[in-house]
C-alpha positions in Angstrom: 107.6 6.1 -175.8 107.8 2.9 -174.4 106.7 -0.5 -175.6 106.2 -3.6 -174.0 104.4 -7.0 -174.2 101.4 -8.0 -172.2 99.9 -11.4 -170.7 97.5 -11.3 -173.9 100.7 -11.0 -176.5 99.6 -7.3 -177.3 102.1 -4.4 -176.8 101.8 -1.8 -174.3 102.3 1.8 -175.4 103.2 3.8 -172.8 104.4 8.1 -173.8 104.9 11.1 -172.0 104.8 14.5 -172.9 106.6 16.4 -170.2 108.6 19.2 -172.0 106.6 22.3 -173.5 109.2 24.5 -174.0 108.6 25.0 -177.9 106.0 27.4 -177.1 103.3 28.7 -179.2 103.1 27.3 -182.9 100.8 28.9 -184.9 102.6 28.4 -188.2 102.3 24.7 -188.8 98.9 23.3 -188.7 97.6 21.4 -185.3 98.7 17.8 -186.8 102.4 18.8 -187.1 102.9 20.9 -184.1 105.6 19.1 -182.1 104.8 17.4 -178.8 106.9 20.3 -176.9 104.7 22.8 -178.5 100.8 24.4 -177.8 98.3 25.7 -180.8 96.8 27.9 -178.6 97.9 29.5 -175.1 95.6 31.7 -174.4 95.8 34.0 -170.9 99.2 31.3 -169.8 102.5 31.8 -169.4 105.7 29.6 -168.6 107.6 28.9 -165.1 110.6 26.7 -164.3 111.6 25.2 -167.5 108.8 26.0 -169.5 105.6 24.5 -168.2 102.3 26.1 -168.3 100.2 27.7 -166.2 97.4 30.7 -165.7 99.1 34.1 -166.1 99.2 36.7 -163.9 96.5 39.0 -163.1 95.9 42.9 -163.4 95.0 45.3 -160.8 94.4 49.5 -160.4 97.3 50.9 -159.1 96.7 54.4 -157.2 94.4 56.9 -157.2 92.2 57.9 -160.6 93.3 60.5 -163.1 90.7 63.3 -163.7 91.0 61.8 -167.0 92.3 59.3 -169.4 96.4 58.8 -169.6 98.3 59.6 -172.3 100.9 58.5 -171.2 103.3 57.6 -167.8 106.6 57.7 -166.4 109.0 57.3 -163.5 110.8 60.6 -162.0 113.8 60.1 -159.9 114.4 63.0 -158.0 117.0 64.8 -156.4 117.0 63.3 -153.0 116.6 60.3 -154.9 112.9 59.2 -154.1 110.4 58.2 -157.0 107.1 59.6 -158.1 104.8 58.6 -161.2 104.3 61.5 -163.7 101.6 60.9 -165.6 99.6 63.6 -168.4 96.2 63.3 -168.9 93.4 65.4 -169.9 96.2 67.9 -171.2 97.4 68.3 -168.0 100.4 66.9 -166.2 100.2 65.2 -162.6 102.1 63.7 -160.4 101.8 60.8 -157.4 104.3 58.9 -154.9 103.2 55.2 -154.5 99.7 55.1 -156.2 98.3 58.2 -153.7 96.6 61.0 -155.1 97.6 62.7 -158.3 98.8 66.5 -158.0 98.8 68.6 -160.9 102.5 70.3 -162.3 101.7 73.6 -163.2 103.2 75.3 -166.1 102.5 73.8 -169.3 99.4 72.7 -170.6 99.4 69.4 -173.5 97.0 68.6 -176.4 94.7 65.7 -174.9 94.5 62.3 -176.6 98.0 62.5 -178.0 100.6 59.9 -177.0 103.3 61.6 -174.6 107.2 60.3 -174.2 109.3 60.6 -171.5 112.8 61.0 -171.4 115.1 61.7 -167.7 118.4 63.5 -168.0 120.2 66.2 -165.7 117.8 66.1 -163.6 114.9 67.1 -166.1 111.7 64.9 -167.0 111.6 65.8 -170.9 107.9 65.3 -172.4 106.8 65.1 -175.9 104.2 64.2 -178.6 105.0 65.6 -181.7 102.4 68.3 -181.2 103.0 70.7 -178.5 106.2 72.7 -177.2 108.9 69.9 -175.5 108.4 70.3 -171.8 110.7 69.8 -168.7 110.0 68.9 -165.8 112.4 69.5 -162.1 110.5 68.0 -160.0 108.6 71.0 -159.0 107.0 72.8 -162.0 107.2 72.4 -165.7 108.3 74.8 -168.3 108.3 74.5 -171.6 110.3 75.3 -175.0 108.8 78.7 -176.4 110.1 80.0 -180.1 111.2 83.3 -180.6 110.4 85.0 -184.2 112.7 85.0 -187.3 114.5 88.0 -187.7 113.1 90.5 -191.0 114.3 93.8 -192.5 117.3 91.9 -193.4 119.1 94.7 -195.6 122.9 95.2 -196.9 124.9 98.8 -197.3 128.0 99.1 -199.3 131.1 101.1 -197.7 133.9 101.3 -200.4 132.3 99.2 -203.2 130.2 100.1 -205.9 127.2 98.6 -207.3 128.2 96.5 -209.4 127.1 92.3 -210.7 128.2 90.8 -208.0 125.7 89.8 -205.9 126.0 89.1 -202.0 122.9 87.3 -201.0 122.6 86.4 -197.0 119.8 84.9 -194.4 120.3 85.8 -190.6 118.5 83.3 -187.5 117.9 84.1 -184.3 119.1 82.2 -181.2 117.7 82.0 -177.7 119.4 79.6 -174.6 117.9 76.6 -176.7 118.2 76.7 -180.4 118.0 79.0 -183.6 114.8 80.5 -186.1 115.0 79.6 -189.6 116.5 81.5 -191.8 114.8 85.2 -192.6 113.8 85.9 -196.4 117.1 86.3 -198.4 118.1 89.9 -199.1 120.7 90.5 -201.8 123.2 93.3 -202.2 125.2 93.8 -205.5 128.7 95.0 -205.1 131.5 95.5 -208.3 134.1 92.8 -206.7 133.8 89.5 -205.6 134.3 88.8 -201.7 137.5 87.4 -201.4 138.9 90.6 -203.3 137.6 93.0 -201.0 140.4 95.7 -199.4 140.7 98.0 -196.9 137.7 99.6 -196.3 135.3 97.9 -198.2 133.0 96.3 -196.8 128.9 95.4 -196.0 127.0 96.3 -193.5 124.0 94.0 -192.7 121.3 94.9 -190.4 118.1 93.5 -189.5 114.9 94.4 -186.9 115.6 92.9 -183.4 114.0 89.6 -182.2 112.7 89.8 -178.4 114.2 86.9 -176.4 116.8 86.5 -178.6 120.5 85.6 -177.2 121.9 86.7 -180.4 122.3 85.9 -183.7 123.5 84.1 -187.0 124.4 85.8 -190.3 124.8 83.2 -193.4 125.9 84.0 -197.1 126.9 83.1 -200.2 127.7 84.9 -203.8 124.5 81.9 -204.7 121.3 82.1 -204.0 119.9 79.6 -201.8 123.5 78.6 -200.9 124.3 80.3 -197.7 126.6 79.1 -195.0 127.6 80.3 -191.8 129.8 83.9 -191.5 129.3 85.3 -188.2 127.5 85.4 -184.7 126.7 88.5 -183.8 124.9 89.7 -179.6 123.7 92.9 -181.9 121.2 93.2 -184.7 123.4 94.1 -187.4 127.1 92.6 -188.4 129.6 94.1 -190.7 131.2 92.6 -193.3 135.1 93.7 -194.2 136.0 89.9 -195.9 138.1 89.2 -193.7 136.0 86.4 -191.6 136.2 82.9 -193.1 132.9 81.2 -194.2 131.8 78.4 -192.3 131.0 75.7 -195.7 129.9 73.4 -193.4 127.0 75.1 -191.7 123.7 76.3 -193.3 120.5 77.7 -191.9 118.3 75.3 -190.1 115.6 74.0 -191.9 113.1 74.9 -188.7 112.5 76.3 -185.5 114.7 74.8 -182.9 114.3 78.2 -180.2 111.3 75.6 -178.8 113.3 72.3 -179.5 111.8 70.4 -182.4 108.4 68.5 -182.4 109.4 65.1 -182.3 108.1 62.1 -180.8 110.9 60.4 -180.3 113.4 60.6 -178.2 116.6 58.7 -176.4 120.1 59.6 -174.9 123.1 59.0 -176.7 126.6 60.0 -176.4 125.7 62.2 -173.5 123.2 64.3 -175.9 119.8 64.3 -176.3 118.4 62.7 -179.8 115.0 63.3 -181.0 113.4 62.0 -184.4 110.0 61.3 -185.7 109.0 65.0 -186.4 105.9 65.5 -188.2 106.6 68.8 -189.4 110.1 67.9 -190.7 109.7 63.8 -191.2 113.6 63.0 -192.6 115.2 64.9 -190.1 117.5 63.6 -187.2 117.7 66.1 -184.2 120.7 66.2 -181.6 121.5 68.0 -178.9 124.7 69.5 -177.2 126.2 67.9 -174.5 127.4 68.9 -171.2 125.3 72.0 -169.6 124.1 72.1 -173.5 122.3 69.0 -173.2 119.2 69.8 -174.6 119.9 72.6 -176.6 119.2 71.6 -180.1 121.2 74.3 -182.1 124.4 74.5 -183.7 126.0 77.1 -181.9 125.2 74.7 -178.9 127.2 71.8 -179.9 123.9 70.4 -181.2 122.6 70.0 -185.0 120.5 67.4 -187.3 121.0 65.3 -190.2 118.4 64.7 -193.1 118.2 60.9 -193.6 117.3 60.4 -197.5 115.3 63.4 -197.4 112.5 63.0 -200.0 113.2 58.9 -199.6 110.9 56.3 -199.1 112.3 55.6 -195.4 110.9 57.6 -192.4 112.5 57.8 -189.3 110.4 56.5 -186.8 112.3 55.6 -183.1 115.8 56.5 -182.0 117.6 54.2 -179.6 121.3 54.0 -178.1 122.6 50.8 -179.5 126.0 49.5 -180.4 127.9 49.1 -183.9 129.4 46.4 -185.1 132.4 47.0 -183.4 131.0 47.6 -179.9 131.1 51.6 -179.6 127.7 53.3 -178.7 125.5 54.7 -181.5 122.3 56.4 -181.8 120.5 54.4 -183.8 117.5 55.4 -186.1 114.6 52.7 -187.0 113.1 53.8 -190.2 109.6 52.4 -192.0 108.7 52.1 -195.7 105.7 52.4 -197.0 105.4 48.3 -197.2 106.7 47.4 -193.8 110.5 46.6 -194.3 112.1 50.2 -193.3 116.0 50.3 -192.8 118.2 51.0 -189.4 120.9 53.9 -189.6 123.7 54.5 -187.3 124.5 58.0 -186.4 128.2 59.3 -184.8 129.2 62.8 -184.1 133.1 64.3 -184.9 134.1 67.5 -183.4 135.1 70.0 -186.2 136.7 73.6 -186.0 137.3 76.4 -188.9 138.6 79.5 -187.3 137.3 80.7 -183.8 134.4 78.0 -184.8 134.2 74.6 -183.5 131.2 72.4 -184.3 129.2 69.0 -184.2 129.8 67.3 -188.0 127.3 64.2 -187.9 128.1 61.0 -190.2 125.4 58.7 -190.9 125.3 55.5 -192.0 122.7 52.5 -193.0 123.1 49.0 -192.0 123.0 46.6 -195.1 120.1 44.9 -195.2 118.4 45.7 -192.5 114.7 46.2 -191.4 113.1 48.9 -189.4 110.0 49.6 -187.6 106.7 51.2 -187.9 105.9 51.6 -184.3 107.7 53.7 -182.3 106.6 52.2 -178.9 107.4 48.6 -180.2 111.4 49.5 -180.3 112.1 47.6 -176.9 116.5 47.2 -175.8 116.9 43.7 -174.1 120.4 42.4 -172.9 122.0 42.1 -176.0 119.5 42.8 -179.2 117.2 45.9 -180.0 113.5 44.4 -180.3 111.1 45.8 -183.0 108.0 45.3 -184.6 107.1 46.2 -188.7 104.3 45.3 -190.7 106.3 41.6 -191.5 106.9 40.6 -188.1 108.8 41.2 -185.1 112.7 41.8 -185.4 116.0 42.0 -184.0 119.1 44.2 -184.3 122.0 42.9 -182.8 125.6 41.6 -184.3 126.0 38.9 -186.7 128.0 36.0 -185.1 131.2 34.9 -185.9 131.5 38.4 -188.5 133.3 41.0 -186.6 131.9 44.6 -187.7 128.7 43.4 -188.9 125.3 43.9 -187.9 122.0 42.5 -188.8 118.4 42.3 -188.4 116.7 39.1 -188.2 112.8 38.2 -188.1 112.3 36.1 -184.9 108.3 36.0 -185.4 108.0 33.1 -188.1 106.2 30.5 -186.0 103.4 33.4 -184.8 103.1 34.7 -188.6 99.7 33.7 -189.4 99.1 35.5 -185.6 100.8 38.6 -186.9 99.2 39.1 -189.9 95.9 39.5 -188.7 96.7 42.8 -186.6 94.7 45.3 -187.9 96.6 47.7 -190.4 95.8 50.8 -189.5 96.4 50.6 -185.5 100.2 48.7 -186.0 101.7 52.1 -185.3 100.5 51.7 -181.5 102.4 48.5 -181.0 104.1 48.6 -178.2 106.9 46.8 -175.8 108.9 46.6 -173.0 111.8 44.5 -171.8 110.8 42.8 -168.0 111.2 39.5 -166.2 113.7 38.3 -169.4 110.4 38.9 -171.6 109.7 41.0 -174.0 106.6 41.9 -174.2 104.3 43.5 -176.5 100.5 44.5 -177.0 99.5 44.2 -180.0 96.2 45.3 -182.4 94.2 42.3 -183.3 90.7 44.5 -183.8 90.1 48.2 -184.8 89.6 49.5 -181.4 93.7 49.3 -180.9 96.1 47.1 -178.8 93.2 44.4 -177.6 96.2 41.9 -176.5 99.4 41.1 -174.9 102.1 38.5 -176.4 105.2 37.8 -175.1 108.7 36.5 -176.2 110.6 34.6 -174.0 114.4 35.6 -174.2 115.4 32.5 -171.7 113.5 29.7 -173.4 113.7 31.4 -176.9 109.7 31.1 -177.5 106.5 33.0 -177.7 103.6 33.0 -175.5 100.3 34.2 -177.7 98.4 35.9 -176.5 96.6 37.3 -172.7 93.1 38.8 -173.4 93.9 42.3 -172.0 96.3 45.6 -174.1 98.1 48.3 -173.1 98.8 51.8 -175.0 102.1 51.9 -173.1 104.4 49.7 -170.3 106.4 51.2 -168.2 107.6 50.0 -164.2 107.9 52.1 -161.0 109.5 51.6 -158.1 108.3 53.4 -155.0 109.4 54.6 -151.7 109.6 51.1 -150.0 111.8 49.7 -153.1 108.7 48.0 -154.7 108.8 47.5 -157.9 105.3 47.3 -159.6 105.1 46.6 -163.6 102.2 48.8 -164.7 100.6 49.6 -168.2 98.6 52.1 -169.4 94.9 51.0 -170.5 93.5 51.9 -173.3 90.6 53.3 -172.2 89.7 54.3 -168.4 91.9 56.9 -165.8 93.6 54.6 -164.0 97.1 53.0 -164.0 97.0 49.2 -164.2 99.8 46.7 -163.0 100.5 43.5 -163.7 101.6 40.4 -161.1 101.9 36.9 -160.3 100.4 38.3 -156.7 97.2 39.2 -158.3 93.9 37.1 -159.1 92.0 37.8 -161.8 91.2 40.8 -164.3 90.3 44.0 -162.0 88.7 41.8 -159.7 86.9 39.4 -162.8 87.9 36.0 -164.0 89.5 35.7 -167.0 89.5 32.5 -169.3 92.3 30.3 -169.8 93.2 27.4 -172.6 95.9 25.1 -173.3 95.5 23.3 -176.9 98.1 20.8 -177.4 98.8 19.7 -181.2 97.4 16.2 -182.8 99.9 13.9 -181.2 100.4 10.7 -183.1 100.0 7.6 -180.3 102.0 5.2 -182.6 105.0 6.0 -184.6 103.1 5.3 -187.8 100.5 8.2 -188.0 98.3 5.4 -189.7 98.3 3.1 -186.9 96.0 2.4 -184.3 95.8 1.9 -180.5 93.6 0.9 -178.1 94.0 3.9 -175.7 93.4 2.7 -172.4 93.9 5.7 -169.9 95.3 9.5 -170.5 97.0 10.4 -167.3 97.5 14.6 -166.5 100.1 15.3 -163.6 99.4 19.3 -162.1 101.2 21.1 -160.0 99.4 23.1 -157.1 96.2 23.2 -158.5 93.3 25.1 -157.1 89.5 25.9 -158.2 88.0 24.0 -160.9 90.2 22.7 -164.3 88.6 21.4 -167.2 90.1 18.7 -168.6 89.4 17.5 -172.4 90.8 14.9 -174.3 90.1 15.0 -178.3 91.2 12.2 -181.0 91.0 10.1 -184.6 88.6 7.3 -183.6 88.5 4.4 -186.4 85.0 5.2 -187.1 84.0 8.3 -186.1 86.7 11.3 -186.8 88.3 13.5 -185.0 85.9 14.0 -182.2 86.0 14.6 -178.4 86.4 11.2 -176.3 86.6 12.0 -172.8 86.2 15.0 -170.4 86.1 16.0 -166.9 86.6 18.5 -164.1 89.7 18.5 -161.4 88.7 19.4 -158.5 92.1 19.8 -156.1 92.3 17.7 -152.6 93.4 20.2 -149.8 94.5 19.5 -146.7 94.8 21.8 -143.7 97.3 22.3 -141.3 98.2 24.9 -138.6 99.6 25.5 -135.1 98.4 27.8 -132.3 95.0 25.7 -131.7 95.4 26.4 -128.3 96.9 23.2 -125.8 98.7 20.4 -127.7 98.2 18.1 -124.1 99.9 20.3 -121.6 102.1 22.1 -124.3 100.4 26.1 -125.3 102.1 26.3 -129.0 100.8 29.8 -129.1 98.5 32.5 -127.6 96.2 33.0 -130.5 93.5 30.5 -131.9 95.4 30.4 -135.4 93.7 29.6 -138.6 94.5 26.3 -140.7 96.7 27.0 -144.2 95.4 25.1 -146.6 97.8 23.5 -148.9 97.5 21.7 -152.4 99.5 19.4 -154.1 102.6 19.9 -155.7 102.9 17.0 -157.8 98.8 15.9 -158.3 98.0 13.2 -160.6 94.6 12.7 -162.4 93.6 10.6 -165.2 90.7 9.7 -168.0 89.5 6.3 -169.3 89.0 6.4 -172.7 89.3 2.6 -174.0 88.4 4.0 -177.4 90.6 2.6 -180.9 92.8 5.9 -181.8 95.1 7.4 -184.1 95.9 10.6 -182.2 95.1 12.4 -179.5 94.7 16.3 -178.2 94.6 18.0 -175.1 92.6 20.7 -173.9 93.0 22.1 -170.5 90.4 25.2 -169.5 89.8 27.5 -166.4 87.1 30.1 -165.6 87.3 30.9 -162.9 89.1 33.3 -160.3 90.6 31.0 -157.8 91.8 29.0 -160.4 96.1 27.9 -161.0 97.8 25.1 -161.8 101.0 24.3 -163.2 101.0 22.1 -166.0 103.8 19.2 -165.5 102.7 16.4 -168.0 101.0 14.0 -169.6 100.8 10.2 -170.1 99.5 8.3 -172.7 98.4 4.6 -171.8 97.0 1.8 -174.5 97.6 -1.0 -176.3 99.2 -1.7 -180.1 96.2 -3.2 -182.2 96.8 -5.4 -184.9 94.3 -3.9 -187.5 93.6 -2.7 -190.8 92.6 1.0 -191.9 89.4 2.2 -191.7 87.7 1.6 -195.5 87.0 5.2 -195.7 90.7 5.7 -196.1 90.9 3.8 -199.8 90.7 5.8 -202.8 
């Protein structure tokens, strides 16, 4: 602000507001929002060092699904070319550089269920929780199918006699991907004890064959319910001399892995595929072996899982490879509690061997103090920090400065809160995010019909953007054939892909509204004083179309009220070359067409010569041509001399 005298002995107040890099505040109330910071930002976003201007605008990309997307992702193939995959009306398709979709035979998909993708060894996996995990080669898709538990499980003594000892045992199937649960226990009683069986003694267990079965696992125990691993046998039956140490380390699976597990979740991880957020087995952590047993989810594949709290409050929801506290990878597991605060766990894999047997021994362990996530989709990896949203606000995991070892979760959503908490309960679970252009952004639920907005977090400028009048059920970016890289979403409703960019006008072809709201800016550095306000000066860059310009403040007698508005319309000038003969000189062959150019630095102002306390900006557009860049504002008047209005005394 500056202040000097004039020829009449009053004091010129002169301020500008040229930094906006605070963002949106919608925590603190409009009178003590700081002069770097907006109310309301609605369908902007931020350039250079943090000023304003009209976002960017959506368009179809491609040709239309035969029906609405659940859900999209890039496949790189062999050759290394890129093609969309995309599933929709329970059937997969696939397209190179938005041209026509072709289906992928081979597996069919529940429709209206939310599909993830993961790409490893050359495979598109595909899940939602629901139906078999699929693969895709980049020719057909195949898909996980079970094999039965084994039954007639039955044991015959050689040697012993009956006796109270009982020998109680479960046998599982295994194909080329996992292992059945266990079958019903059978029991056989014997007179000794296992360990002092001797020559010749022995059990023989047999059981019905399983078709597509690899071979199979025979578990047991002198408890009930307590079996652990024996034997793998290629043959439907397994004898029993006691000579073979038990495995006490490995017990039946609790389900079906022949078909990989249901989960919705997945990530890679230490070279192995993770999956979590199973809804037929909801505490459970799936991994997978590694090597040419990536993807195979059972034991005897270097694979296994890992109940997290089982029967606990927290849920696993979203997997993600992260780091620990000490820098080595980790998958990491983003829980959810029933009132929004969840928990993070960090899982690590050791190699183990008893006997001939070597194994996958998991160790799990939860970060102190840390929150999780509801929303699957919202768990976004930036640079440095794993982004999330819960029920309280949006998060991040990363390591605590200055501690070595440690990390932490930290809320960075306080000045958006009020924003936050009016997303609509039950639709939070379909937050999503995604990490592009240094932003992170997510779309978010504000009414019942789902994710109705996009917000953004700036990770340069450390601010949030809230909000762009358009949502998206999922983000995700391709890159085609020319090395184009288009940032698309899907819609929640419609059959067509839709991507977002700063080369695009408009909404689909429509105008879409825009508004700047400033905060009440005091004028004097006393909010009780008074100045004459003179002129309010507005300095845009590049603008074009028509920008409505409003200016709102205290008057002495009247209020809070609206005190001046108008409408920029842009000067253009023309230029071109090629208009034929410049005197004897031909600049081109062609007639040419003018470019027309606006201002990069275009200044504007309102008179106002109204007494005020404080002062607010609105800045609107409606229409389709319309841009600017918002570069500052000046605030021109004189001190007054003068008491308070008499409404003020009490």
């Amino acid at each position: 602000m500056k202040i000097r005298g004039t020829s009449s002995g009053q004091r010129r107040i002169q301020q500008e507001i040229k930094n906006f890099s605070g963002g949106v505040n919608r925590l603190l109330e409009e009178a003590r929002i700081g002069f770097n910071e907006a109310k309301e930002a609605t369908n902007l976003i931020q350039v250079q060092d943090g000023l304003w201007k009209p976002r960017w605008g959506s368009a179809y990309y491609g040709e239309a699904l035969p029906a609405a997307c659940d859900g999209a992702k890039e496949f790189v193939k062999s050759d290394g070319t890129t093609e969309l995959v995309a599933v929709a009306g329970g059937k997969a398709y696939k397209s190179s550089n938005g041209g026509e979709w072709t289906e992928i035979t081979g597996a069919t998909f529940t429709s209206g269920l939310q599909c993830f993708f993961i790409q490893i060894t050359g495979y598109l996996y595909i899940t939602n929780g629901t139906d078999n995990l699929a693969r895709y080669n980049g020719s057909t898709i195949s898909t996980y199918n079970s094999i039965n538990t084994p039954t007639g499980l039955a044991g015959t003594r050689t040697g012993l006699s009956d006796g109270t000892v009982s020998e109680y045992a479960e046998v599982t199937a295994i194909n080329d991907i996992g292992e059945t649960v266990g079958s019903t226990e059978a029991i056989c009683t014997v007179n000794k004890v296992r360990d002092q069986w001797t020559t010749g003694e022995k059990i023989t267990w047999t059981w019905n064959a399983v078709t597509g079965a690899s071979s199979y696992q025979l578990y047991v125990s002198e408890t009930s319910g307590h079996e652990t691993l024996l034997a793998s046998s290629s043959t439907n039956s397994y004898i029993d001399d006691g000579t073979v140490s038990i495995n006490p380390y490995v017990e039946p699976p609790l389900s079906n892995t022949t078909a990989a597990p249901k989960f919705k979740s997945m990530e890679i991880s230490g070279n192995r595929i993770w999956g979590t957020n199973d809804p037929n087995s909801p505490y459970t952590v799936y991994f997978s072996g590694t090597g040419q047993d990536m993807g195979k989810f059972s034991d005897f594949f270097g694979g296994g899982w890992v109940n997290l709290e089982r029967g606990g409050r927290e849920t696993p929801r979203a997997v993600k490879h992260y780091q620990s506290g000490t820098g080595d990878g980790r998958a990491t597991i983003l829980c959810s509690t029933p009132e929004g605060k969840g928990a993070v766990w960090q899982i690590s894999i050791a190699s183990s061997t008893v006997g001939d047997y070597s194994f996958s021994v998991p160790s799990a362990v939860k970060v102190v103090g840390s929150s999780g996530t509801d929303s699957q989709l919202s768990v976004v990896a930036d640079n440095n920090n794993i982004w999330f949203f819960n029920r309280r606000g949006f998060f991040t995991l990363g390591p605590e400065k200055n501690y070595y070892g440690l990390l932490r979760t930290n809320e960075l959503s306080s000045r958006i809160r009020p924003y936050v908490r009016g997303f609509v309960g039950s639709k939070i679970d379909t937050v999503c995010g995604y990490f592009y252009d240094a932003k992170i952004f997510f779309s978010v639920p504000t009414s019942s019909s789902g994710n109705n907005r996009i917000i953004y977090y700036d990770t340069e400028r450390m601010n949030w953007v809230v909000d762009w009048s358009i949502g998206a059920k999922q983000f995700l970016e391709y890159t085609d054939t020319s090395g184009n890289t288009h940032f698309l979403y899907v819609p929640l409703s419609g059959n067509k892909l839709i991507e977002l960019s700063e080369d695009i006008q408009g909404d689909l072809g429509v105008a879409f509204n825009t508004t700047y709201i400033s905060g009440r800016w005091p004028l004097s550095k006393l909010w009780k004083d008074f100045i004459k306000l003179k002129k309010v000066y507005i300095k845009l860059g590049n603008p074009r179309g028509s920008i409505n310009f409003e200016v709102a403040g205290s008057t002495k007698s009247g209020g809070f009220t609206s005190i001046g508005s108008s409408t920029i319309t842009p000067q253009y000038s023309m230029t071109g070359m090629g208009y034929d003969l410049m005197g004897s000189v031909l600049m081109g062959d062609s007639s040419g067409f003018p470019t027309t150019f606006s201002d990069s630095a275009d200044p504007r102002y309102i008179k106002i010569n109204k007494k005020l306390r404080d002062i607010q900006i609105r800045l609107t557009t409606n229409s389709l041509d319309a841009d600017y860049t918002l570069q500052s504002f000046i605030f021109d008047g004189l001190q007054l001399n003068t008491n308070p209005p008499s409404s003020w005394k009490i």
